[in-house]
C-alpha positions in Angstrom: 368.1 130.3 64.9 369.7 132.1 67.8 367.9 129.1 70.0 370.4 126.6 68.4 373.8 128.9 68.8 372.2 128.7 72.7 371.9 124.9 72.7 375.4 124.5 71.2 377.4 126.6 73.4 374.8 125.6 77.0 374.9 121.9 76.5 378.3 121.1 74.9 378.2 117.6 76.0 374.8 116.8 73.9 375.3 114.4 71.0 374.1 117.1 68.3 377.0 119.0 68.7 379.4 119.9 66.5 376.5 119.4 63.3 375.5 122.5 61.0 373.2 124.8 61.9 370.4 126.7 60.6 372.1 129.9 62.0 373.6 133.2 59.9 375.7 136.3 60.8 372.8 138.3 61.5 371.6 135.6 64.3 375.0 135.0 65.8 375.1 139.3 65.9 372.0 138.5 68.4 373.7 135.8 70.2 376.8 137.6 70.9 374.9 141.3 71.8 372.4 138.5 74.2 374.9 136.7 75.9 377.6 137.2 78.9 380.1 134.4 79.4 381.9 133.4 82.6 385.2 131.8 81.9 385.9 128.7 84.1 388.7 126.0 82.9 387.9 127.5 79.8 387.2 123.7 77.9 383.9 125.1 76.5 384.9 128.3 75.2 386.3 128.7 71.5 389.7 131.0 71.7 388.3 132.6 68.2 384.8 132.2 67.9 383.5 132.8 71.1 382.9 136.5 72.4 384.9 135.9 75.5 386.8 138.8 75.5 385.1 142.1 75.8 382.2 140.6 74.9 383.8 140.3 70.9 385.1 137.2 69.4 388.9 137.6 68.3 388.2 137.0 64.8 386.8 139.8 64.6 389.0 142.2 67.0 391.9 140.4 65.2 390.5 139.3 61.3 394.2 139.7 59.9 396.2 137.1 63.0 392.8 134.9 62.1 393.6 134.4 58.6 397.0 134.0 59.2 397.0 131.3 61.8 395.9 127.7 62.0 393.9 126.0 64.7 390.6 127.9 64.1 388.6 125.4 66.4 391.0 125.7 69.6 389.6 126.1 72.9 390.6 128.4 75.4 391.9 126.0 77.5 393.7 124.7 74.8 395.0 127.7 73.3 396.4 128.7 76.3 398.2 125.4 77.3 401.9 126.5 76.7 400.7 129.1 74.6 399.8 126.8 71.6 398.0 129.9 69.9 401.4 131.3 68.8 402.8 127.8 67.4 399.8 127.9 65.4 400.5 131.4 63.0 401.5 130.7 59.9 405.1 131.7 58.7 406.2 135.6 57.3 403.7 137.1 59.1 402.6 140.8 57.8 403.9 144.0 60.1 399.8 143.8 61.1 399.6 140.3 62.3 402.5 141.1 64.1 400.5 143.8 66.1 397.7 141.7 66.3 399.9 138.6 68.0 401.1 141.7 70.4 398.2 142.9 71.4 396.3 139.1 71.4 399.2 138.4 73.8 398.5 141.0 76.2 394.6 139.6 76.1 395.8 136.2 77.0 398.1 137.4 79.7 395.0 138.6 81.4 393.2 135.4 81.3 393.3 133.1 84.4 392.0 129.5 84.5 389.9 128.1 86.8 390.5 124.4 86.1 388.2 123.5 88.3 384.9 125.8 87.5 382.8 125.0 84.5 382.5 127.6 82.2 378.9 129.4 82.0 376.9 131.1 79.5 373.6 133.6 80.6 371.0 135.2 78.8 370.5 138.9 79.2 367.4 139.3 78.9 365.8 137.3 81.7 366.4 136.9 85.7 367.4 133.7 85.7 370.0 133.8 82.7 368.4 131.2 80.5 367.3 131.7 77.0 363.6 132.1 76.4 362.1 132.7 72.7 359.6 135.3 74.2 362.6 137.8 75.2 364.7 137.2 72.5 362.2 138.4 70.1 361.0 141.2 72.7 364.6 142.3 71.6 364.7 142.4 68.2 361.9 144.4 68.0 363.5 147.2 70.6 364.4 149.4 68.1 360.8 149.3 66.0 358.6 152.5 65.6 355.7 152.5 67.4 352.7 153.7 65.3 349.0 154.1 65.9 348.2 152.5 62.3 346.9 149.5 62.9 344.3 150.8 65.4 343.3 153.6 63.3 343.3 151.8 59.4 344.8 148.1 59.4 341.7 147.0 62.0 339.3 148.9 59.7 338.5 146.2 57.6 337.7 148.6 54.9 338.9 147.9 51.0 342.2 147.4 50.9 342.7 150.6 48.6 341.0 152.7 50.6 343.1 151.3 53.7 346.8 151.9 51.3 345.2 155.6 50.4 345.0 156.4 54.3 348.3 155.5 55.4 349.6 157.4 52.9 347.9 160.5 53.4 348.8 160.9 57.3 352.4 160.4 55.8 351.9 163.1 53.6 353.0 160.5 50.7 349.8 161.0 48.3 350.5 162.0 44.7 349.8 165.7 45.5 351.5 169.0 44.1 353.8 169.2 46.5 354.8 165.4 45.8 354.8 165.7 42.0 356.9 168.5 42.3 359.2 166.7 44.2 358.9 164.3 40.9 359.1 166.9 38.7 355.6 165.4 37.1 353.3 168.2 35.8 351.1 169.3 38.5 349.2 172.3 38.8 350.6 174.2 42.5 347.0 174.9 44.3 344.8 172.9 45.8 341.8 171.9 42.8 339.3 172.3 45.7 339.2 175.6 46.7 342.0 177.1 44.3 343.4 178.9 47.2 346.3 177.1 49.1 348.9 174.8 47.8 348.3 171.6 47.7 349.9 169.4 50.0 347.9 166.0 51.9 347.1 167.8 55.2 345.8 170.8 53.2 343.4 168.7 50.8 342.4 166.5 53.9 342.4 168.7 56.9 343.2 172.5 56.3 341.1 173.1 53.0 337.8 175.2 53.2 335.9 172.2 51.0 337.1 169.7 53.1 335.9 171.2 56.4 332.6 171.8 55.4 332.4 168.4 53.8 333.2 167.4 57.4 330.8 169.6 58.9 328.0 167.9 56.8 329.3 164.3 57.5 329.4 164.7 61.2 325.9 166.0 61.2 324.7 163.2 58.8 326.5 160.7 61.0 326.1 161.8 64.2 330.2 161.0 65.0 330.9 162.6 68.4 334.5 164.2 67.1 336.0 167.2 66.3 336.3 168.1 62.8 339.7 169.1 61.4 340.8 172.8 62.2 342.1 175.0 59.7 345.7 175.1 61.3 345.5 171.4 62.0 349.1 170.4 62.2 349.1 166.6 61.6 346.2 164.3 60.2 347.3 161.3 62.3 347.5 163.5 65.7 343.8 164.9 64.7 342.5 161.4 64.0 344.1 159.3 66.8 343.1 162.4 69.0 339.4 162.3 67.7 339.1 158.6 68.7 341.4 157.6 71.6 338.9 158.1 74.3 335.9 155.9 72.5 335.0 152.6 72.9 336.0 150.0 70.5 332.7 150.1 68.6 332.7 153.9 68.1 336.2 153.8 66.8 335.4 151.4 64.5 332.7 153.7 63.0 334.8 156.8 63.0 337.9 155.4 61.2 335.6 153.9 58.5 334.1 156.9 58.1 337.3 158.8 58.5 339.0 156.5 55.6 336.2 156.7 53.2 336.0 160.5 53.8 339.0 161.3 52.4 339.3 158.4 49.7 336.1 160.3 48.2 337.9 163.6 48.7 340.9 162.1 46.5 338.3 161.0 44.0 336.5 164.4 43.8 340.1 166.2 43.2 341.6 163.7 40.3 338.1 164.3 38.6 338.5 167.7 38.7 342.1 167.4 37.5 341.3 164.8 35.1 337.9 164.9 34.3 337.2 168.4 34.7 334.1 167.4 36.5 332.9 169.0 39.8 330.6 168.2 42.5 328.9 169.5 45.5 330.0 169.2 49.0 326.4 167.7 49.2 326.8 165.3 46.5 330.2 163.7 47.4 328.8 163.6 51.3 326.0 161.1 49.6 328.4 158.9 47.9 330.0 158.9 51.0 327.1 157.7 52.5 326.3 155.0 49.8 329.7 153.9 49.9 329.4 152.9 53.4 326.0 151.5 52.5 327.7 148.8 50.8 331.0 148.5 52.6 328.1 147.4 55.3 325.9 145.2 53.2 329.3 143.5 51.9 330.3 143.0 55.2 333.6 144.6 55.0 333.2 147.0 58.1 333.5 145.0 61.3 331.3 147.7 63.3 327.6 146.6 63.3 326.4 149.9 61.7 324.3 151.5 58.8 324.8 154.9 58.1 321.4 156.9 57.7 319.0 157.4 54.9 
């Protein structure tokens, strides 16, 4: 949309012009914060609408002298020829359209004409001052947070659920005590796996005593060259992007399928302790860990060509 605010105010002369467009506030916001104008005779230029002063359109510096005056479509030129902005405010003017019309005045005494120079519009963003798609959307996305999420669980190709439950645990956004007491849901403090720390999403998948010797047993099962989680690991994102960064593509692939199933089955074993009261071995949960993988495999689900073992 900001493409055709371009068009319109670059090639004036074009037959198009002066037809609706497909544009909004939010896309002439972009246009104005992505475009410098150069006044020339000033033909080109709306006196209201365009952001030629101060890089701000005066209906906005000025909404109260706007609504009060006629001749919304003026050009500068125009406007300016014997001063035909001030024959166009309405009568009984409020006290603050009278300071508005002041201070608009001492805008439009700084203004000088160029009869004889065309006026010009450029593009911020590139060297040569004309609009290209590429940089205008390199610009709305300035102010985005980088993340490591898509290399680490949306390129998984695991089950979707399993993908959901890992971005929420290394944002510490699981349903765990410390959550639920957030919620003010019943919840019982300590962690359900070793009933020693409170529960929390880096505790029940990093810092807890089950959990690192269910990582122990899964590393040596699957023979993942990484470092398992430490018992003061700060941050399960920093431990998993750190564990994989320096692989190749295929052996990420393996670890953060293995990392995402690990602690979906980890989540499992503690709501059937909560809810179930059932509880299993460190060695049973790393075998449906294992079979689970099987058949994310056989499926087809996990792009890394790999099996786990027997």
């Amino acid at each position: 949309r900001t493409r055709w605010l371009w068009q319109q105010a670059k090639f004036p002369d074009k037959p198009w012009t002066g037809l609706p467009f497909p544009s909004d506030k939010l896309s002439y916001s972009i246009f104005i914060a992505s475009t410098v104008i150069t006044i020339g005779s000033g033909a080109t230029i709306s006196f209201w609408h365009s952001h030629w002063w101060q890089g701000t359109p005066l209906r906005e510096l000025f909404p109260q002298l706007y609504s009060h005056s006629r001749g919304h479509n003026l050009s500068l030129m125009t406007a300016l020829a014997d001063r035909k902005w001030i024959t166009c405010i309405k009568e009984n003017p409020t006290a603050q359209v009278l300071a508005d019309y002041v201070r608009v005045w001492n805008i439009t005494a700084q203004v000088n004409l160029s009869p004889t120079q065309p006026d010009d519009i450029r593009w911020k963003w590139t060297a040569d001052g004309q609009y290209s798609a590429r940089t205008a959307y390199q610009m709305l996305f300035q102010g985005r947070i980088r993340t490591n999420h898509n290399m680490l669980i949306w390129s998984s190709r695991t089950p979707p659920k399993c993908q959901m439950h890992a971005w929420l645990a290394i944002q510490g956004r699981c349903n765990t005590a410390d959550q639920l007491a957030k919620k003010n849901w019943p919840h019982t403090p300590t962690c359900t796996l070793c009933q020693l720390q409170p529960e929390t999403a880096l505790h029940l998948f990093a810092q807890c005593q089950y959990t690192r010797l269910l990582w122990q047993m899964i590393l040596q099962r699957f023979h993942a060259q990484i470092t398992p989680p430490r018992a003061d690991e700060p941050s399960l994102e920093d431990w998993w992007y750190s564990s994989v960064r320096s692989l190749s593509k295929q052996e990420r692939m393996k670890v953060n399928c293995l990392v995402i199933c690990a602690w979906w089955h980890v989540w499992k074993e503690r709501n059937a302790r909560i809810f179930e009261h059932r509880a299993s071995a460190i060695t049973e949960v790393c075998s449906l860990i294992n079979e689970e993988l099987r058949l994310w495999c056989t499926a087809g689900l996990v792009r890394a060509m790999w099996m786990p073992p027997d």
